[in-house]
C-alpha positions as CSV (number, residue, x, y, z in Angstrom):
1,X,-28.5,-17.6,-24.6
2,X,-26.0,-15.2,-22.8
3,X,-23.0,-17.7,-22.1
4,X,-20.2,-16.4,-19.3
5,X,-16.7,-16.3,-20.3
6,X,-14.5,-18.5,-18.5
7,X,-11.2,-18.4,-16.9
8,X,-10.2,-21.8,-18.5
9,X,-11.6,-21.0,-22.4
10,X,-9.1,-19.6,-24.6
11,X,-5.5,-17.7,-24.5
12,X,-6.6,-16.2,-20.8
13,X,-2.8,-16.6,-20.1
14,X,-2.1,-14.3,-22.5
15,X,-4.0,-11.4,-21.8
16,X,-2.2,-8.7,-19.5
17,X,-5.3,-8.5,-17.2
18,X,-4.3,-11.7,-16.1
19,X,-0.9,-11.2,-15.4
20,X,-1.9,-7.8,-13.5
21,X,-4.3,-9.8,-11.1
22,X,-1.7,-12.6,-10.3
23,X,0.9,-9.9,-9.3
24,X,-2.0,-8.3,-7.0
25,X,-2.5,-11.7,-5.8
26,X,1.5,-12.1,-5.3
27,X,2.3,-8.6,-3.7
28,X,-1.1,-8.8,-1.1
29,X,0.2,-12.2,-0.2
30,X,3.6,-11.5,0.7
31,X,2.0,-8.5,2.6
32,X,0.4,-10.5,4.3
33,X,2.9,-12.7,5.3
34,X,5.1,-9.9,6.7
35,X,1.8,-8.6,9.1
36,X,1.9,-11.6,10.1
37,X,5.5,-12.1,10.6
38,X,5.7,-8.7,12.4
39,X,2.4,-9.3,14.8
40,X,4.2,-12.3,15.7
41,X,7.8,-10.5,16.4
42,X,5.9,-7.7,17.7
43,X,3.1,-9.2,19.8
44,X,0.5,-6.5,18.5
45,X,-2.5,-8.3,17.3
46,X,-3.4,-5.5,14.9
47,X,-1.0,-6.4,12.3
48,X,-3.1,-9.5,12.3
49,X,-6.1,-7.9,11.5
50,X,-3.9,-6.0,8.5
51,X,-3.3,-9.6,7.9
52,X,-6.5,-10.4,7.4
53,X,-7.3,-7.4,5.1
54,X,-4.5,-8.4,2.5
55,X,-5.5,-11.9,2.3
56,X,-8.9,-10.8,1.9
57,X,-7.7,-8.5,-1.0
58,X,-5.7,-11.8,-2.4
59,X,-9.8,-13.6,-2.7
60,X,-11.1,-11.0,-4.3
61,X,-8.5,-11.1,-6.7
62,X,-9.2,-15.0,-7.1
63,X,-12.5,-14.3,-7.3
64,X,-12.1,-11.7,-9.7
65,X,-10.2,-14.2,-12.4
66,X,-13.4,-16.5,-11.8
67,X,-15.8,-13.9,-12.7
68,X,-17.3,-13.9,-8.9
69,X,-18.0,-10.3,-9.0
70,X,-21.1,-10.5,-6.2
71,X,-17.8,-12.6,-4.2
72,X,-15.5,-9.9,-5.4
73,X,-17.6,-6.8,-4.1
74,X,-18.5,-8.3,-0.8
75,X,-14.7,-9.2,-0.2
76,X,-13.8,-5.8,-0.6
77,X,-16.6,-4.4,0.9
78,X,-15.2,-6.2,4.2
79,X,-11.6,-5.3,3.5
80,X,-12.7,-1.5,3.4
81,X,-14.6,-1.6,6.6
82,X,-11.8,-2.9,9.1
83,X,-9.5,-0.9,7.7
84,X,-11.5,2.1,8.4
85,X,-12.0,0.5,11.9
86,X,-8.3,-0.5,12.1
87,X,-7.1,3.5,10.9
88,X,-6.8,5.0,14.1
89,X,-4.6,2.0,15.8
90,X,-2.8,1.7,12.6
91,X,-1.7,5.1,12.4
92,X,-0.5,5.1,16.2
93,X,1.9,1.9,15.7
94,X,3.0,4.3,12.7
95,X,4.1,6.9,14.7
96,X,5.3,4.5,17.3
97,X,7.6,3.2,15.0
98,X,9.1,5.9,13.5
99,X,9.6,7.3,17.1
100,X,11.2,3.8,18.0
101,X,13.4,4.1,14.6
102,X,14.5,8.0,15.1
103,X,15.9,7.1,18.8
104,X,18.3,4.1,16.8
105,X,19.3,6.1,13.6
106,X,22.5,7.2,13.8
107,X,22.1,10.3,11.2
108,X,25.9,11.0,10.4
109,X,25.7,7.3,8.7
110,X,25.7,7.7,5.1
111,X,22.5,6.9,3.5
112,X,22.1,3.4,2.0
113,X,19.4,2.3,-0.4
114,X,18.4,-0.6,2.2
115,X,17.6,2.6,4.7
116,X,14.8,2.9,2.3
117,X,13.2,-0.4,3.6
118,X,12.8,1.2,7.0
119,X,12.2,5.1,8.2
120,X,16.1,5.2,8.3
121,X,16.6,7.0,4.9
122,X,13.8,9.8,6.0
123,X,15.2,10.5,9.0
124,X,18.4,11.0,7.5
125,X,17.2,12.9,4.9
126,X,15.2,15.0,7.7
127,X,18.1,15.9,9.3
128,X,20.2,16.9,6.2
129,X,17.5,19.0,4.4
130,X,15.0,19.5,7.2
131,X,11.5,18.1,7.8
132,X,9.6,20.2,4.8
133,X,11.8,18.7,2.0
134,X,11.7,15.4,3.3
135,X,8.1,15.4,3.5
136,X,8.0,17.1,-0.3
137,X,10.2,14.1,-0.9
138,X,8.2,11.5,0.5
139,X,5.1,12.3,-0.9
140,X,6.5,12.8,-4.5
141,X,8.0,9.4,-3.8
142,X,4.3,7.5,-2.7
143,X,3.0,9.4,-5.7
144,X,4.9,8.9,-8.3
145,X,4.3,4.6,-7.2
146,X,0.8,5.1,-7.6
147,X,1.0,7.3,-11.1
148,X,3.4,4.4,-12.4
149,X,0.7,1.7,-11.4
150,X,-2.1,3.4,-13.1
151,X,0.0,4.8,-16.1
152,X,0.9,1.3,-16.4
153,X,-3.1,0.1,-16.4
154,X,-4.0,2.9,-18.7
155,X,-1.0,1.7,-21.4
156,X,-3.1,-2.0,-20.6
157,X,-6.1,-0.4,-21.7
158,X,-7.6,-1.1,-18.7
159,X,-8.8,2.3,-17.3
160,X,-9.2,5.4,-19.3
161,X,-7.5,8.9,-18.3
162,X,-10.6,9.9,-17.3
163,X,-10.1,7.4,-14.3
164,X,-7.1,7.9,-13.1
165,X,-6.4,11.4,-13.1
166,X,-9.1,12.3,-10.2
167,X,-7.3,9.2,-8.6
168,X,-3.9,10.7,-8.5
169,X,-4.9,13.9,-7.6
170,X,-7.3,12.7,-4.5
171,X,-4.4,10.2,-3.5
172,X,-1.9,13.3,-3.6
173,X,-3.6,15.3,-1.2
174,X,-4.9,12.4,1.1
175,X,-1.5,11.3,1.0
176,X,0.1,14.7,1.9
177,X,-2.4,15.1,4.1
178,X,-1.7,11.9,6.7
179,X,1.8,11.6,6.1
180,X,2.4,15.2,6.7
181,X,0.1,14.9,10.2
182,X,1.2,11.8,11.4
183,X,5.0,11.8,10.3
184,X,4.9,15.2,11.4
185,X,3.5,14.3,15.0
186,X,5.9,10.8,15.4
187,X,9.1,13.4,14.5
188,X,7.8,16.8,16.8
189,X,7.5,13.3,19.8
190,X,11.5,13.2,20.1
C-alpha cells in the first residue's frame, strides 16, 4: 500500500527543502506585514489586497511542508489572479511613489546604502549617470537577486538548469520591460 511521507517522520529538519520553505514563509510574512503597515500609514486599501496575496503565498508554503498539494495549487491559483487584477493599480502607486520620492531627494547628497531601501539611491544614480545606466543598473540588480535564488535551488538539487535558465531569461526581459515603462513614465512626470 502506497504510504505518504510525512512532515513529522524522520530527519525532515534536516533536509535543505525545509529550511528553503520556512524562509519563504519568513520573507512573505514580513511582506506582508509591511503592506499592511504601509495601507495603514498610507490609507490605500490596495496594499491590503498585496497583503492578502503574501499571506496567501505564506499557506501555500505551509501547505506545501504538509504535502497539501490540491491546497497548495488552489492557494496559488488565487494569489496569481488578484495580482493580475491588482497590476494596473499597483503599478500606478509605483509611479506615484517614485514621483513623491524624486520631488524629496536632494540629489547633491551623497549616496548611502540605506538610499537603497527607498527610490533615493536611483534617483541619485539617475542624475549622476543619466536615466539609461540607471535603468541598465537596476535591472542587472533585480536580476542578478533572482539568478542567486535559483543558482542557490539548483546547488539544492532542487530544480535542474533546464528550469531555470528560461526563467532568468523570461524574468530579464519582463523585468526590463515594466521597470523600463513604468520607472521611465513616474521619472519623464517631474
Amino acid at each position: 500500500m502506497f504510504r505518504q511521507s510525512s512532515l513529522w517522520e524522520g530527519d525532515w529538519l534536516m533536509a535543505p527543502i525545509y529550511w528553503v520553505f520556512v524562509l519563504g514563509i519568513v520573507m512573505c510574512s514580513l511582506l506582508g506585514f509591511v503592506g499592511i503597515v504601509k495601507a495603514r500609514r498610507r490609507r490605500e486599501p490596495t496594499y491590503y489586497w498585496t497583503s492578502g496575496v503574501c499571506f496567501l503565498v505564506v499557506m501555500a508554503f505551509v501547505a506545501v511542508l504538509l504535502n497539501q498539494f490540491l491546497l497548495l495549487f488552489a492557494m496559488m491559483g488565487v494569489a496569481l489572479i488578484i495580482s493580475i487584477v491588482l497590476l494596473p493599480r499597483v503599478m500606478e502607486l509605483y509611479g506615484e511613489e517614485i514621483v513623491k520620492q524624486k520631488q524629496e531627494t536632494d540629489v547633491s547628497a551623497p549616496l548611502r546604502m540605506r538610499d537603497f531601501l527607498t527610490w533615493k539611491a536611483w534617483i541619485k544614480l539617475e542624475a549622476i549617470y543619466g536615466f539609461r545606466k540607471m535603468i541598465i543598473l537596476y535591472s542587472i540588480l533585480n536580476i542578478g537577486f533572482i539568478a542567486a535564488g535559483l543558482l542557490t535551488l539548483i546547488a539544492l538539487g532542487l530544480i535542474t538548469p533546464l528550469i531555470a535558465v528560461p526563467y532568468i531569461i523570461s524574468t530579464t526581459v519582463l523585468s526590463f520591460m515594466i521597470g523600463y515603462r513604468q520607472i521611465w513614465k513616474a521619472f519623464k512626470d517631474i
